[in-house]
DOZALUM-996045 format. One record per residue (C-alpha): residue number from 1; residue in three letters; chain; x, y, z. Coordinates in Angstrom, 1 decimal. Example, Ala and Ser with C-alpha at 12.3 -4.5 7.8 and 13.67 -1.06 7.14 Angstrom:
! DOZALUM-996045
+-----+---------+--------+--------+--------+--------+
| num | residuo | cadena |      X |      Y |      Z |
+-----+---------+--------+--------+--------+--------+
|   1 |     ALA |      A |   12.3 |   -4.5 |    7.8 |
|   2 |     SER |      A |   13.7 |   -1.1 |    7.1 |
+-----+---------+--------+--------+--------+--------+
This chain:
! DOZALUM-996045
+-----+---------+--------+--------+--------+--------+
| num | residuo | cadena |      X |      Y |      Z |
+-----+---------+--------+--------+--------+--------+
|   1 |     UNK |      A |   -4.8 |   -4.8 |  -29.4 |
|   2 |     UNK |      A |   -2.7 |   -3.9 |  -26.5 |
|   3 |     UNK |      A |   -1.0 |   -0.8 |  -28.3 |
|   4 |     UNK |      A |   -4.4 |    0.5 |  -29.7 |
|   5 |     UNK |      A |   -5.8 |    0.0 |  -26.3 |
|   6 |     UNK |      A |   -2.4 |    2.4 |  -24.9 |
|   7 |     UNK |      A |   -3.2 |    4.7 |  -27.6 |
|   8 |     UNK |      A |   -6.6 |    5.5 |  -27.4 |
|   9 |     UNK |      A |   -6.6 |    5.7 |  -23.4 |
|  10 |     UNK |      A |   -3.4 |    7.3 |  -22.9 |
|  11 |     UNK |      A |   -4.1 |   10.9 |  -24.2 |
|  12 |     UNK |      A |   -7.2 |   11.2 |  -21.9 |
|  13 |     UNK |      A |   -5.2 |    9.9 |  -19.0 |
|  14 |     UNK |      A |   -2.9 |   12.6 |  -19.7 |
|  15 |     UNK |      A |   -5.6 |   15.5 |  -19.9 |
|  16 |     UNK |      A |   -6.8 |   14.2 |  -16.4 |
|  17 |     UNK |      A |   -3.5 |   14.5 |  -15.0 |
|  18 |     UNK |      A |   -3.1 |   17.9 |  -16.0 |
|  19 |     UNK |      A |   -6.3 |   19.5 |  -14.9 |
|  20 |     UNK |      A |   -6.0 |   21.9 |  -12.1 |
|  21 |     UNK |      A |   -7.2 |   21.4 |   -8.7 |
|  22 |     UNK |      A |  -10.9 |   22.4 |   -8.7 |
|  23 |     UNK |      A |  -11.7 |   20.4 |  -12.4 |
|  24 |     UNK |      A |   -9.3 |   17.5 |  -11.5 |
|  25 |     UNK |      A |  -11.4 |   16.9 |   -7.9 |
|  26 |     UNK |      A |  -14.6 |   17.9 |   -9.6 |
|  27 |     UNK |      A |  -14.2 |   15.0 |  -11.9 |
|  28 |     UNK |      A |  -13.6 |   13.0 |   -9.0 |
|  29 |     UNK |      A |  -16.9 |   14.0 |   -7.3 |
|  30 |     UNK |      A |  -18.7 |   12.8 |  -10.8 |
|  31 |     UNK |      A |  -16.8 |    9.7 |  -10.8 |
|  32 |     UNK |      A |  -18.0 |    9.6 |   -7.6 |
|  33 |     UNK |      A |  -21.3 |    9.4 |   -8.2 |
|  34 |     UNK |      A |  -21.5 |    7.0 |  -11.0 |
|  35 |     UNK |      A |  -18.9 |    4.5 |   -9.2 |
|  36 |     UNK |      A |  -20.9 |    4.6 |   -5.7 |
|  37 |     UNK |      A |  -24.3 |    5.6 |   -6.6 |
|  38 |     UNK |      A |  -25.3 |    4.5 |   -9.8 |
|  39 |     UNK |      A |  -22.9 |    1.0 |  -10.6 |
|  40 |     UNK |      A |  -22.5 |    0.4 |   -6.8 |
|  41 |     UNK |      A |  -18.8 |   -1.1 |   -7.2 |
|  42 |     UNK |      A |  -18.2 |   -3.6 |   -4.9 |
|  43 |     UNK |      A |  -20.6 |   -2.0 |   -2.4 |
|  44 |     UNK |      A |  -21.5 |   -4.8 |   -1.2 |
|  45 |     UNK |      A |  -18.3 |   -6.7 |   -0.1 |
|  46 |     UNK |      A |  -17.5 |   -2.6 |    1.6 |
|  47 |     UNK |      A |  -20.6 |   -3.0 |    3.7 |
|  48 |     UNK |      A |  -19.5 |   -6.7 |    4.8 |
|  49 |     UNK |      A |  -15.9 |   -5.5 |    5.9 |
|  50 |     UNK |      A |  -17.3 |   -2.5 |    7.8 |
|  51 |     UNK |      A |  -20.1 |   -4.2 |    9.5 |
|  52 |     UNK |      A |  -17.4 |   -7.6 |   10.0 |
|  53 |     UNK |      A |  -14.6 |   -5.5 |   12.1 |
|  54 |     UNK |      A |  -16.8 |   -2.7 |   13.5 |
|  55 |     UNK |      A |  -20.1 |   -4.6 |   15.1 |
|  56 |     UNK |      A |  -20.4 |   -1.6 |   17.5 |
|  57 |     UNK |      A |  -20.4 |    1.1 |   15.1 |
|  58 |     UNK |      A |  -24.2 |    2.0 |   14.7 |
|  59 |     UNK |      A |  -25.6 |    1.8 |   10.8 |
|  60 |     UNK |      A |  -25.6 |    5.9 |   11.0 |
|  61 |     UNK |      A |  -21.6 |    5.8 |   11.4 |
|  62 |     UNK |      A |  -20.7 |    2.9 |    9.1 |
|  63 |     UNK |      A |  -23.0 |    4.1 |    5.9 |
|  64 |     UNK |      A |  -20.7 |    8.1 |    7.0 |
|  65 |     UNK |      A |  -17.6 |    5.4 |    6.2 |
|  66 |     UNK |      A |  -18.3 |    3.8 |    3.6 |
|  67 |     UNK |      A |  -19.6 |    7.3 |    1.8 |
|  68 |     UNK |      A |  -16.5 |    8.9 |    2.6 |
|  69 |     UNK |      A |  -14.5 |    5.9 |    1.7 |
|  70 |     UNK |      A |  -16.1 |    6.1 |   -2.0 |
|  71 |     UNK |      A |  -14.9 |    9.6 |   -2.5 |
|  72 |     UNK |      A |  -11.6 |    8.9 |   -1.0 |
|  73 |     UNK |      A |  -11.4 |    6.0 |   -3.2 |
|  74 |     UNK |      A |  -11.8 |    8.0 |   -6.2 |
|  75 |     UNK |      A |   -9.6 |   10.8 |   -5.3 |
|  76 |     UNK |      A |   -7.2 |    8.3 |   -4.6 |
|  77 |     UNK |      A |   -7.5 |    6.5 |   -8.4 |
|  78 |     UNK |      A |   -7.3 |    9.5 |  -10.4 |
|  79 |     UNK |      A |   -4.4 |   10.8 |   -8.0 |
|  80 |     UNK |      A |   -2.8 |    7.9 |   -9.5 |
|  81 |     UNK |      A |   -2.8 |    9.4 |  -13.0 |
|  82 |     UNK |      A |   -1.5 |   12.4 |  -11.5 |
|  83 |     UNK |      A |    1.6 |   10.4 |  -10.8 |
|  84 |     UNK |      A |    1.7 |   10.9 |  -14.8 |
|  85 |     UNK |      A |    3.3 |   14.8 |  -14.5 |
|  86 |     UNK |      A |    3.7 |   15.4 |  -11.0 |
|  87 |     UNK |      A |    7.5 |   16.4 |  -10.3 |
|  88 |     UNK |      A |    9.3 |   16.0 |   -7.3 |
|  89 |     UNK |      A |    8.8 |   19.1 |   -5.6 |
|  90 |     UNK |      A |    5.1 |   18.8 |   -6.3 |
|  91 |     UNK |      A |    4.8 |   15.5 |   -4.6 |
|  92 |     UNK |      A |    6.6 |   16.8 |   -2.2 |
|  93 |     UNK |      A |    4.1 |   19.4 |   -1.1 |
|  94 |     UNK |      A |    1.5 |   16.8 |   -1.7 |
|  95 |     UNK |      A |    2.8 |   14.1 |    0.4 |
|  96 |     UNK |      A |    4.9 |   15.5 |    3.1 |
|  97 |     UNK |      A |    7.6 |   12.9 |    4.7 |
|  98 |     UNK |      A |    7.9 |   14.4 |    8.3 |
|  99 |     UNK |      A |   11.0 |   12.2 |    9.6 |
| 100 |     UNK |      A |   13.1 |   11.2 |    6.9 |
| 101 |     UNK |      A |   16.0 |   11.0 |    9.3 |
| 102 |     UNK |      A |   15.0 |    7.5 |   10.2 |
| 103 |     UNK |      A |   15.6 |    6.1 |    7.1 |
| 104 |     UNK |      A |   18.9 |    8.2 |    6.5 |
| 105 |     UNK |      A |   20.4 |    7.2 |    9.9 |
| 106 |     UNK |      A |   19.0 |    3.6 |    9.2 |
| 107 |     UNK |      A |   20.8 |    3.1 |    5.6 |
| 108 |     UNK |      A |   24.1 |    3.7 |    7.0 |
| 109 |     UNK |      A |   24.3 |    0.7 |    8.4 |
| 110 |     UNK |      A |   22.1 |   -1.7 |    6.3 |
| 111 |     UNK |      A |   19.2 |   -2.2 |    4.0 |
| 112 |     UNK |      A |   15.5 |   -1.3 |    4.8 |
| 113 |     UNK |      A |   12.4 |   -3.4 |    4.6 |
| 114 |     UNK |      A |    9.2 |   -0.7 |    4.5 |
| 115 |     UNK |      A |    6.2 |   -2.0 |    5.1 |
| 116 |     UNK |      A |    2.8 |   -0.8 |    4.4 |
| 117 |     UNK |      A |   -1.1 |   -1.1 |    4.2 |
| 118 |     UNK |      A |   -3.7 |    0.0 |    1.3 |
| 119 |     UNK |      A |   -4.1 |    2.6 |    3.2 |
| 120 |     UNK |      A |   -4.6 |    6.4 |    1.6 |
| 121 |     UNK |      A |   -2.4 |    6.9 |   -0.9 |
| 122 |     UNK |      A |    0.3 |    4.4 |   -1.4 |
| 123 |     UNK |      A |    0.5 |    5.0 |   -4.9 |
| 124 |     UNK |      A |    2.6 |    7.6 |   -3.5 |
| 125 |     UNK |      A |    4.6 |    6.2 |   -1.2 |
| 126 |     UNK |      A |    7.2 |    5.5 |   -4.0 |
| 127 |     UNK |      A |    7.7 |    9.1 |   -3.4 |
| 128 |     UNK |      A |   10.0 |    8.7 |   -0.1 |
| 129 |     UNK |      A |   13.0 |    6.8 |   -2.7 |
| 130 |     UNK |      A |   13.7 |   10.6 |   -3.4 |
| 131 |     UNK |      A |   15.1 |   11.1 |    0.5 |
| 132 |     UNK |      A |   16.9 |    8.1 |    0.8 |
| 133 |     UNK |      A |   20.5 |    7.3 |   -1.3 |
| 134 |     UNK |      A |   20.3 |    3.8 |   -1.5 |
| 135 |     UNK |      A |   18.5 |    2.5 |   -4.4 |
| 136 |     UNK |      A |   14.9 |    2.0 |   -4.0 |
| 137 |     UNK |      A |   12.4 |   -0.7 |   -5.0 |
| 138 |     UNK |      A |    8.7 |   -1.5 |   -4.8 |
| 139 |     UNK |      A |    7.3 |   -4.2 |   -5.1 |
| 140 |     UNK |      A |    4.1 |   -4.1 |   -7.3 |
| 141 |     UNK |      A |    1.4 |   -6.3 |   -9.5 |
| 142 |     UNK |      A |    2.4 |   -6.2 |  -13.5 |
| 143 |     UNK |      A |   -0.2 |   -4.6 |  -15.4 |
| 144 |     UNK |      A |   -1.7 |   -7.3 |  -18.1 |
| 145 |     UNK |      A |   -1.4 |   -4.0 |  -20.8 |
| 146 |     UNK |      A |    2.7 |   -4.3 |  -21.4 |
| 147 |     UNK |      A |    2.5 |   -0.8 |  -22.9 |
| 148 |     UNK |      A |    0.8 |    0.2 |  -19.8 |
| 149 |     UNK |      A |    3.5 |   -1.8 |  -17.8 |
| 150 |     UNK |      A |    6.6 |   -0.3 |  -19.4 |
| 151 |     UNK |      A |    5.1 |    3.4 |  -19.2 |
| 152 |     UNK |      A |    4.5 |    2.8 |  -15.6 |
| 153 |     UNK |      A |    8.1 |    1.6 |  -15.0 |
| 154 |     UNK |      A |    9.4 |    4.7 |  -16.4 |
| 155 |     UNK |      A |    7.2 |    6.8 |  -14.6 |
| 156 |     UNK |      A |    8.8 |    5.3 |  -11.4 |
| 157 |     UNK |      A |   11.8 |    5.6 |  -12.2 |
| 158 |     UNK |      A |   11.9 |    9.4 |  -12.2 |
| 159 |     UNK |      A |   11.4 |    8.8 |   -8.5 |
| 160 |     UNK |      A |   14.6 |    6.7 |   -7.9 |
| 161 |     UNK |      A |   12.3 |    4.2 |   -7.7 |
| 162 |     UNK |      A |   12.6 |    0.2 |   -9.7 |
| 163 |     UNK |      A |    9.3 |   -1.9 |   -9.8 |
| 164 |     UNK |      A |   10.2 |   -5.9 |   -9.1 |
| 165 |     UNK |      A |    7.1 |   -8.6 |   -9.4 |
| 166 |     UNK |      A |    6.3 |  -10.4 |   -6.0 |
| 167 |     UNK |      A |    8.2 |  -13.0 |   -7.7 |
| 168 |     UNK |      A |   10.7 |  -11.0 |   -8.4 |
| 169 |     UNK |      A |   11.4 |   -9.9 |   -4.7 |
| 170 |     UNK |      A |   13.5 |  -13.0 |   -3.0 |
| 171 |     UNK |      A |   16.3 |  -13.4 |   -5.8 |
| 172 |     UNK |      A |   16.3 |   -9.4 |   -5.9 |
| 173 |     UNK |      A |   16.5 |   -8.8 |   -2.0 |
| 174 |     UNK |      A |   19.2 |  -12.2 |   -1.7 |
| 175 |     UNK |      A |   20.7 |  -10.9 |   -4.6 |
| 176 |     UNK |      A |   21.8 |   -7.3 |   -3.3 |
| 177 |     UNK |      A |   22.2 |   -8.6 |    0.3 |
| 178 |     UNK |      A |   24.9 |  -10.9 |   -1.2 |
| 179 |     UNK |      A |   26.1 |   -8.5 |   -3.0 |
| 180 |     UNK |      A |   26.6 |   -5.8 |   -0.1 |
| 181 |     UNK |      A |   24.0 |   -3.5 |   -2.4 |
| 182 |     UNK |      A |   22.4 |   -1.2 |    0.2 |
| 183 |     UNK |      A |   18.5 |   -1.2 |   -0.7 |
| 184 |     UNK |      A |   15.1 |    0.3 |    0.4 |
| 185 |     UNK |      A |   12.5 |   -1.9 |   -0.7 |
| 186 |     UNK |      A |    8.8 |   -0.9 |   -0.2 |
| 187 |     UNK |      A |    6.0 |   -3.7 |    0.1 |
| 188 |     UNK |      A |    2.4 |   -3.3 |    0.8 |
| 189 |     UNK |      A |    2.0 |   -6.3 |    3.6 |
| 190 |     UNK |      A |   -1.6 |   -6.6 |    3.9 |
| 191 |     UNK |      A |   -2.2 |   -8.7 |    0.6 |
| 192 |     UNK |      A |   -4.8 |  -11.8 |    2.0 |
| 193 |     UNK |      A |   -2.9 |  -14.9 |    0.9 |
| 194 |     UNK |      A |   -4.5 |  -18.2 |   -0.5 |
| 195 |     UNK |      A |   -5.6 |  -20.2 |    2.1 |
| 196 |     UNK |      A |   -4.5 |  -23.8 |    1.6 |
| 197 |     UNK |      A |   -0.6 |  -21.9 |    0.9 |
| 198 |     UNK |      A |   -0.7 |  -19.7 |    4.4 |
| 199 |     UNK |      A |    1.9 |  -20.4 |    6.9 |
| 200 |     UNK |      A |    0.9 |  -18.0 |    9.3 |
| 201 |     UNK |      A |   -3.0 |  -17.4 |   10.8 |
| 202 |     UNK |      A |   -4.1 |  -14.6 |   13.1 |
| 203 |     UNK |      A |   -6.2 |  -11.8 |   14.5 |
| 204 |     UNK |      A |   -6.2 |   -8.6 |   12.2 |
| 205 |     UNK |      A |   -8.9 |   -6.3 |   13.2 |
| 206 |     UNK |      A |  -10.1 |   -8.7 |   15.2 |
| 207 |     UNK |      A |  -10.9 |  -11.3 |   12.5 |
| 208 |     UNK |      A |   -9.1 |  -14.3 |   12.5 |
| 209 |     UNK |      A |   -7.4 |  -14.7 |    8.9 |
| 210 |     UNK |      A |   -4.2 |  -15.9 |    6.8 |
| 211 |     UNK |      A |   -1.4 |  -13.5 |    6.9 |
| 212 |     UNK |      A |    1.3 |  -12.4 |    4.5 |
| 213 |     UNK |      A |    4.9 |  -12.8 |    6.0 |
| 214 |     UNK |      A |    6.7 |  -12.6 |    3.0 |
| 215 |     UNK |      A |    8.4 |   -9.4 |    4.2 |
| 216 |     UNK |      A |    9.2 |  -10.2 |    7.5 |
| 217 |     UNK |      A |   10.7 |  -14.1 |    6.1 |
| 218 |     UNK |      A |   13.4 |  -12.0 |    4.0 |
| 219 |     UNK |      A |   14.0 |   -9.3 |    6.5 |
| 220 |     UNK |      A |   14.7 |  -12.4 |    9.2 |
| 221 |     UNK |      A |   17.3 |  -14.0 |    6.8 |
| 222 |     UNK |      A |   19.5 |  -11.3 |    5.5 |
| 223 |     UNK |      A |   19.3 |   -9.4 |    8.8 |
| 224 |     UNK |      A |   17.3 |   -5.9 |    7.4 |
| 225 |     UNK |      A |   15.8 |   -3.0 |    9.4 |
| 226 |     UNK |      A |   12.0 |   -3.1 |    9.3 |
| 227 |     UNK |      A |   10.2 |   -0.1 |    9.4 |
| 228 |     UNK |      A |    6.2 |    0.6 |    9.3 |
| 229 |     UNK |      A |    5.0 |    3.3 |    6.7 |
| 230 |     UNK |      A |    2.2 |    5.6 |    8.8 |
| 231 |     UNK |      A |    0.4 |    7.6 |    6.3 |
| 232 |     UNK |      A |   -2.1 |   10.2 |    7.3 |
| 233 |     UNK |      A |   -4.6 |   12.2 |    4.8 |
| 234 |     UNK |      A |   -4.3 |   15.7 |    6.3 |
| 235 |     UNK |      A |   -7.1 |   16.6 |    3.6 |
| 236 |     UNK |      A |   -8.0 |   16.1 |    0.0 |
| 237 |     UNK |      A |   -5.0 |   15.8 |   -2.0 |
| 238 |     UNK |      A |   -2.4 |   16.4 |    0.7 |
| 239 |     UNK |      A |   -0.7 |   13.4 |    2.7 |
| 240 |     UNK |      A |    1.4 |   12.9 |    6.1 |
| 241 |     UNK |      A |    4.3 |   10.0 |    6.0 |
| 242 |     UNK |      A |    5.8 |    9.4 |    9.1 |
| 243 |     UNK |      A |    8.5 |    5.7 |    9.4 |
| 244 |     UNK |      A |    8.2 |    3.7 |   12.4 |
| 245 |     UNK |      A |   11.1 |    1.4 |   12.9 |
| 246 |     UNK |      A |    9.7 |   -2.3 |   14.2 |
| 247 |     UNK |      A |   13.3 |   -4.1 |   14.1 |
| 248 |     UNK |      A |   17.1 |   -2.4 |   13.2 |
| 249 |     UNK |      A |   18.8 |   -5.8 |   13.0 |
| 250 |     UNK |      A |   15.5 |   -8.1 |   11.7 |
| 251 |     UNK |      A |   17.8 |  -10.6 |   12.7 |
| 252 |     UNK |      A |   17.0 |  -10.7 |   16.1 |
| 253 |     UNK |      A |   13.6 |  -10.9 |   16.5 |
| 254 |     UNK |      A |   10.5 |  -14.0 |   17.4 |
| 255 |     UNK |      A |    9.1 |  -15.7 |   14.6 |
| 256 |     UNK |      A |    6.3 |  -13.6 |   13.7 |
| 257 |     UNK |      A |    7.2 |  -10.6 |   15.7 |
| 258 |     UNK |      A |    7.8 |   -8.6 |   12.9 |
| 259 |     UNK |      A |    4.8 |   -9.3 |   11.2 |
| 260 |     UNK |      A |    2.8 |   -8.6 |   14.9 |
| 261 |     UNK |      A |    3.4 |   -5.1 |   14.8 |
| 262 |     UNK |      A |    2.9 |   -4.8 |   11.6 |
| 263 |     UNK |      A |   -0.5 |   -5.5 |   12.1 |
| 264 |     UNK |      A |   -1.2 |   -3.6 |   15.3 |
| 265 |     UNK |      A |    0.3 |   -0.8 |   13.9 |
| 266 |     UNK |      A |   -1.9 |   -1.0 |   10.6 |
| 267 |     UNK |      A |   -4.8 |   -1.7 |   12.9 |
| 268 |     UNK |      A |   -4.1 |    1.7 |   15.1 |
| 269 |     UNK |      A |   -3.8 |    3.7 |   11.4 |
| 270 |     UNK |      A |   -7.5 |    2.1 |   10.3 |
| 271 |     UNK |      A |   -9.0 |    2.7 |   13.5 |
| 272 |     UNK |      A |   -7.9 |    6.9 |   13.6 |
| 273 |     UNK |      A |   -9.3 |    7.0 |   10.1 |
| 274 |     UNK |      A |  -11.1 |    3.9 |    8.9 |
| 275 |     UNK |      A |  -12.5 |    5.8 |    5.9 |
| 276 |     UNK |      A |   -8.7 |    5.6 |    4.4 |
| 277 |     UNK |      A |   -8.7 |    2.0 |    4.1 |
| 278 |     UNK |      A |   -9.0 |   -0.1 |    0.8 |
| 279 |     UNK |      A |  -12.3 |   -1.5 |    1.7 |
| 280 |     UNK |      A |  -13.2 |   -3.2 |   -1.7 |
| 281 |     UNK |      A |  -10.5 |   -5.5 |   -0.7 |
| 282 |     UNK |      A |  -11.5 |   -8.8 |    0.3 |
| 283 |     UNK |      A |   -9.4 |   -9.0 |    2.9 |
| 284 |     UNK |      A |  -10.9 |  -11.4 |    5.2 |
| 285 |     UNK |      A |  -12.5 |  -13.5 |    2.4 |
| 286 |     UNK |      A |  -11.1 |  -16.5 |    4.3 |
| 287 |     UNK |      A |  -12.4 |  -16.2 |    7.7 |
| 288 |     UNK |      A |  -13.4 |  -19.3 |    9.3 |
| 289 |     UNK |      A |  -11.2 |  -21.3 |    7.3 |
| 290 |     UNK |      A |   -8.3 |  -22.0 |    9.3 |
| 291 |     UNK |      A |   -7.1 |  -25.3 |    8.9 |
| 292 |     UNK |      A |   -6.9 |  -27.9 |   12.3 |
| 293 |     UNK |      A |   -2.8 |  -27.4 |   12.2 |
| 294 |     UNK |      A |   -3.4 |  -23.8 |   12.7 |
| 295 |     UNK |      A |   -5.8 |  -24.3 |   15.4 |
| 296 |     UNK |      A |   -3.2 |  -23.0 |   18.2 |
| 297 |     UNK |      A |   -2.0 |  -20.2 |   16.8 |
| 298 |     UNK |      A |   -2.3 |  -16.9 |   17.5 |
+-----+---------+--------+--------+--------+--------+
């Protein structure tokens, strides 16, 4: 079932990837329409978040977000199936990596931890493994479809790029570290962790909630540079990457430190363009219920 499914969906995902720039965005404008207007996906839990971290905004300017945040969405989603035959030099002029020196001058010395948001386009952000020479991972969710799972895998790897599980990240981090195996490893950090497993609560946008610190944990222990991905949609279908190093020598930094600017600098990114952010994700699903030992933190 899994290989007819491959099969059937396959070629069209292939035509779509192929279509030149005014058909492959006009399809996005369709998909648009029936995604936003007429099936309403998830509309609901978009108009919670927006109203839930921006109670000044008037109705007039959340309803502009959340409309440009549809069509961003979709561009976004069938940008992904571009991935399918875009070559390095077209990503390139597509999503534009302004200071690559950081991570160059960086990887002399030791492995990098980049950490990023669901925000734009991260689909490309596997992209920056082609200006780095260590050997780069990303950290990703299996597709259920293994046919689907091993063609993505290969697709990624044209970009210097290996895809490990979240379970899969530790032992490979520990592993290389051990090993003196230089590394980049990419890892979206804004993931909203189950509750009752959280070791870590605070503000993000100015909602109290569980936090991921699974980056920051490994960076601590094997002593990796941390550095924030910035991405910045400069308009449809072309993207700004700029690296922020938060810690050279993770190392020495406060418990949670890491993970605290993470967040502020994710925070500053939503709040220049808050129509770029994955808003379908329930992100602060589990306001409200921090447990009692939590109760000082923040």
């Amino acid at each position: 079932m899994q290989l007819l499914a491959f099969v059937l969906i396959y070629p069209f995902l292939w035509i779509v990837s192929i279509l030149p720039h005014r058909l492959f965005y006009g399809l996005s404008d369709i998909a648009c329409f029936f995604i936003y207007r007429v099936f309403g996906y998830r509309r609901k839990v978009v108009q919670e978040n927006l109203n839930l971290v921006f109670p000044e905004k008037p109705k007039e300017e959340i309803h502009r977000i959340e409309k440009e945040f549809y069509k961003h969405l979709c561009d976004m989603f069938l940008e992904m199936v571009k991935t399918m035959n875009l070559s390095k030099a077209s990503v390139a002029k597509k999503y534009q990596v302004v200071n690559p020196e950081v991570l160059l001058d960086i990887e002399k010395e030791r492995s990098i931890i980049i950490l990023c948001a669901h925000y734009a386009n991260w689909e490309w952000n596997v992209s920056i493994n082609n200006y780095v020479n260590s050997k780069g991972y990303a950290v990703y969710q299996k597709v259920n479809n293994a046919y689907f799972d091993q063609f993505i895998r290969k697709v990624r790897a044209r970009w210097n790029t290996t895809l490990i599980t979240q379970a899969q990240t530790a032992k490979t981090v520990i592993k290389n570290y051990r090993d003196n195996v230089r590394a980049t490893y990419g890892m979206v950090s804004d993931q909203s962790p189950q509750a009752h497993r959280a070791h870590y609560w605070t503000d993000f946008m100015g909602v109290t909630v569980p936090i991921f610190v699974g980056g920051e944990t490994l960076a601590r222990k094997t002593g990796l540079a941390t550095v924030f991905l910035k991405v910045s949609k400069v308009k449809r279908g072309h993207y700004k990457a700029e690296f922020i190093p938060i810690a050279i020598n993770s190392k020495e930094t406060e418990e949670h430190e890491i993970t605290n600017k993470f967040l502020r600098l994710t925070e500053e990114q939503i709040l220049e363009q808050p129509q770029f952010y994955l808003w379908t994700h329930k992100r602060w699903k589990h306001r409200g219920k921090k447990p009692a030992a939590f109760a000082e933190v923040t």
